[in-house]
N, C-alpha and C positions, 0 to 999 in steps of 0.2 A: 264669772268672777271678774271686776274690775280690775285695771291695772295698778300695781300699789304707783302711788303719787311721788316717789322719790327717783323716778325713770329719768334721765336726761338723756331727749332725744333730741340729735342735731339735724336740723332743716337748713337750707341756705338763708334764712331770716335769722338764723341765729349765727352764724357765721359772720365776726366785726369786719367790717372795711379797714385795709390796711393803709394806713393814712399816711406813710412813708411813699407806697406808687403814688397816689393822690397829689401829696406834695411835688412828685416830678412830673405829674403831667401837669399841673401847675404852672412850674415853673419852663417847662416846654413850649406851651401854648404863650408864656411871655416871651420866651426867645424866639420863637417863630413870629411873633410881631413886634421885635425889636429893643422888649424890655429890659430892664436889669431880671434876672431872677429874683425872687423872694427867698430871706433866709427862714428855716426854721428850727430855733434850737441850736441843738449842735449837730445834728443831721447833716452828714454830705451830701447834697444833689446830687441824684442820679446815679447813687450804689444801687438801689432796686431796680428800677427803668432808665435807660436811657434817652435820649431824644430822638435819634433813632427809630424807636419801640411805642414809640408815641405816634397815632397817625390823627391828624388830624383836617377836618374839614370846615368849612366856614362860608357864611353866604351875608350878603349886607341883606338888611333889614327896615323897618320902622316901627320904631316902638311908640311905646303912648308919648314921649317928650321929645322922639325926634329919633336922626338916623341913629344906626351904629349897626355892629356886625352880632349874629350869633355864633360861635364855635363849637362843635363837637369834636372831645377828645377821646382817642380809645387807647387803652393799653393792656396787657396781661395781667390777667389778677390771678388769685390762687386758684389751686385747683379746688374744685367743687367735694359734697361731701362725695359723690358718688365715683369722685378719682377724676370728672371730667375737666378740660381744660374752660376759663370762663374768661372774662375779657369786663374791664371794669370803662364804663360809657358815662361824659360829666361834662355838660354844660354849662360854655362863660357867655361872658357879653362884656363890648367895650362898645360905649358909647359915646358920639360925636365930641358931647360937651369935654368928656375926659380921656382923650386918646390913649392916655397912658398909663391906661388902669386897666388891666384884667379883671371881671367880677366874675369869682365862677358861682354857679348855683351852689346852695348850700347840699342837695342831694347827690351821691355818686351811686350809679346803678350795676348791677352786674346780670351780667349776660351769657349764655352758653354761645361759642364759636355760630352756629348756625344761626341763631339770633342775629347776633351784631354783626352777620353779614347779612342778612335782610334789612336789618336798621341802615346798614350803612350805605348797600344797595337802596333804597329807597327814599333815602336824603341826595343822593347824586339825584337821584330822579326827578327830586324837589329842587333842583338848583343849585346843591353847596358845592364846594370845590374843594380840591384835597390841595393843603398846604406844605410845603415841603418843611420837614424838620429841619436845625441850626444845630452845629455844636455850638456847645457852652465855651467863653473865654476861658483860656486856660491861670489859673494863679499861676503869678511867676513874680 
């Protein structure tokens, strides 16, 4: 007997990316290379993730127009359906011509803990370096 067709069953494909961490690893990855942050909305920075919670790594590069750096950001993402902890993994790029641009990829990926310490173990191995996180200025 086939399964009736009205079933919603959750996969981590169907589970949305929470675009509030996304936003602060964003604007993390700008403060760790001296940016202003990016606003979004009326969204406070950094009520989800801090900077902190942000680790990030970075290696210079050559692209097809010339130098600049890649970045890999990692931070806590939701827990999985199955309860497990996951960790959301998103690549920028600033390059030479625009030092003052963050470009992140348009993809954010998410990872189980053992994962993205293999990814991350094995970008050290490739060369990147781990960059220390900034606090954010404070309004005042």
């Amino acid at each position: 007997m086939p399964a009736p067709s009205n079933w919603k069953v959750q996969t981590p494909m169907s589970i949305p990316i929470d675009d509030k961490i996304v936003s602060d690893m964003i604007a993390a990855v700008e403060l760790a290379h001296d940016m202003e942050p990016h606003q979004v909305n009326d969204y406070k920075l950094f009520s989800n993730v801090t900077p902190d919670d942000v680790h990030i790594l970075s290696k210079e590069r050559e692209f097809k127009y010339g130098q600049g750096k890649e970045i890999i950001a990692f931070a806590d993402g939701p827990k999985s359906i199955s309860g497990k902890d996951s960790k959301y993994v998103k690549f920028f790029y600033i390059y030479s011509n625009k030092p003052n641009q963050v470009k992140p990829n348009p993809k954010t990926y998410t990872y189980g803990i053992p994962k993205a310490r293999e990814f991350w173990n094995d970008k050290v191995r490739d060369g990147y370096n781990k960059i220390d996180a900034k606090i954010p200025p404070t309004e005042g």
